[in-house]
C-alpha positions in Angstrom: 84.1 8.0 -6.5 85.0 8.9 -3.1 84.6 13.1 -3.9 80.6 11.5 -5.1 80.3 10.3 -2.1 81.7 13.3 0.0 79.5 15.7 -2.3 76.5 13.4 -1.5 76.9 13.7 2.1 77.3 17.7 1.8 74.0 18.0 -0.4 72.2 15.4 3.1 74.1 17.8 5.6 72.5 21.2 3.8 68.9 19.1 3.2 68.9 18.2 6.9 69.7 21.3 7.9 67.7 23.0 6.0 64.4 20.9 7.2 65.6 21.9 10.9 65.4 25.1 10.4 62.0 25.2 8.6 60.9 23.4 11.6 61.8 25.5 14.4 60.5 28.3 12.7 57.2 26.2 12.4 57.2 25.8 16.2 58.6 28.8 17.1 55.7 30.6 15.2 52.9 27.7 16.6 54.5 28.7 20.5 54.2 32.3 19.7 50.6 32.0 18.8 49.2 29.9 21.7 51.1 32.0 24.2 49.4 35.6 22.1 46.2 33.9 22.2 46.5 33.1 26.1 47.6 36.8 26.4 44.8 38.0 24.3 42.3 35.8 26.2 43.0 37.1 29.5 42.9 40.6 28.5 39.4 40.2 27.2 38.2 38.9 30.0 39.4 41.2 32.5 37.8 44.0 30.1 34.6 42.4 29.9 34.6 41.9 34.0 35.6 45.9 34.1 32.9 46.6 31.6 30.1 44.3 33.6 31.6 45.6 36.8 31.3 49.8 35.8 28.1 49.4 34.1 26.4 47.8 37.3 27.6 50.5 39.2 26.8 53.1 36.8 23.5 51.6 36.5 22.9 51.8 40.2 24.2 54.9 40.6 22.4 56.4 37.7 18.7 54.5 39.4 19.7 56.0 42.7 20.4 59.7 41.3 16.9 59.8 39.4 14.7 58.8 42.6 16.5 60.8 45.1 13.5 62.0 47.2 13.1 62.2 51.3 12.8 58.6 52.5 12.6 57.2 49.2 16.2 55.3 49.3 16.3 51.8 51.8 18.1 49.3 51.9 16.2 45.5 53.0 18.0 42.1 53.6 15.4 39.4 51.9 16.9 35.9 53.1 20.6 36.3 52.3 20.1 38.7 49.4 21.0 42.6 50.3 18.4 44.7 47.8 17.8 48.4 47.2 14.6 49.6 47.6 13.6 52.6 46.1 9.8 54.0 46.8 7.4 56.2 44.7 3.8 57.6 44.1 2.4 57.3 41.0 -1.4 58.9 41.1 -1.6 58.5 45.4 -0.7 54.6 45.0 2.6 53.6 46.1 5.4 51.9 44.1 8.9 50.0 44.4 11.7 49.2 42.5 14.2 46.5 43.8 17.6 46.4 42.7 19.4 43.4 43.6 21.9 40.6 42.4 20.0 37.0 42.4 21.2 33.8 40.8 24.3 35.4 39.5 22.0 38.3 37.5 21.4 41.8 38.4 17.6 42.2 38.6 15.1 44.8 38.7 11.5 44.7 40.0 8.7 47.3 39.7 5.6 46.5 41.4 3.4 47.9 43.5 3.4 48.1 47.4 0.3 46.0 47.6 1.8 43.6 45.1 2.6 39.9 45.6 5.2 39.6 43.3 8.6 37.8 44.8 12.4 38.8 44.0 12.3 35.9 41.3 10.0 37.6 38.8 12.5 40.7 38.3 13.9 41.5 35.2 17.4 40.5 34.4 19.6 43.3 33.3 22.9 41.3 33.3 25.3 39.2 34.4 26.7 39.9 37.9 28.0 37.7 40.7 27.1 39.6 43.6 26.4 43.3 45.0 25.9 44.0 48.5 23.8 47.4 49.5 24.4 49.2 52.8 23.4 52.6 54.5 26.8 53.9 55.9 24.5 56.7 57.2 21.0 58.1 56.6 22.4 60.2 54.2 25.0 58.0 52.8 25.2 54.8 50.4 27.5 52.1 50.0 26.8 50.2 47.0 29.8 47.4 47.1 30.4 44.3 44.4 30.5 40.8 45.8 32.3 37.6 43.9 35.7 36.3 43.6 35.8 38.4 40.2 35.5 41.4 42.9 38.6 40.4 44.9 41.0 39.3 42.5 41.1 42.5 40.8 42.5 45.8 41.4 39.9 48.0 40.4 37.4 50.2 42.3 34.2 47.8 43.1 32.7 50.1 45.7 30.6 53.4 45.1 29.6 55.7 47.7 26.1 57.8 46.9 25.5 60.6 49.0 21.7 61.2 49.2 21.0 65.2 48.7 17.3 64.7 49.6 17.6 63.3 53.3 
């Protein structure tokens, strides 16, 4: 009777063990998860911020390159928003395109000089929290991302333009 009961307490011991085991693994595996999908969270958005943050500067860049005639490049301050201006005759009547970042989008407006149109009925191109526009010299352009998303990260978030046609 008393090796039953010692062979009862063995099989109890090895049962219990066993369902200790099975459980550690079970949260050893649920840990391992949450922490890869923190890991895999903050990687994915720190590549989507360096994709918005390239392509807005590309984009710029890429506007800038295509209209680079004498006097064609300015840079305005409307209220507290910086915006690029860049001029052009189409048929002896003058046109604009604004570049600039408004309501945490980076907008484009084509109008006419004569226009009325405001900086609220550009076109959204994408999300962007800020860009700031400055002539470093008349033949020289700073184009410079704003934001907290700016000055957390390491990356370049500043583009210098030189302007060929001034």
């Amino acid at each position: 009777m008393l090796n039953n009961t010692k062979k009862n307490q063995g099989q109890a011991m090895q049962i219990l063990f066993s369902i200790i085991l099975l459980l550690s693994l079970m949260i050893s595996g649920l840990l391992t998860i949450v922490f890869g999908a923190d890991v895999y969270e903050k990687i994915n958005e720190r590549a989507t911020e360096n994709f918005n943050s390239s392509t807005a500067l590309s984009y710029v860049s890429s506007k800038v390159r295509q209209q680079d005639t004498s006097g064609a490049i300015s840079v305005e301050e409307q209220g507290d928003i910086s915006v690029l201006k860049i001029t052009e005759k189409y048929d002896d009547v003058a046109y604009y395109t604004k570049i600039y970042v408004k309501d945490g989008k980076l907008k484009e407006l084509f109008a006419s000089e004569d226009s009325m149109v405001a900086l609220e009925d550009g076109l959204d191109i994408m999300a962007l929290e800020g860009m700031q526009f400055k002539m470093e010299k008349e033949d020289l352009l700073s184009v410079k991302l704003t934001g907290e998303s700016a000055k957390k990260n390491e990356r370049v978030d500043e583009v210098f333009l030189h302007l060929r046609s001034e």
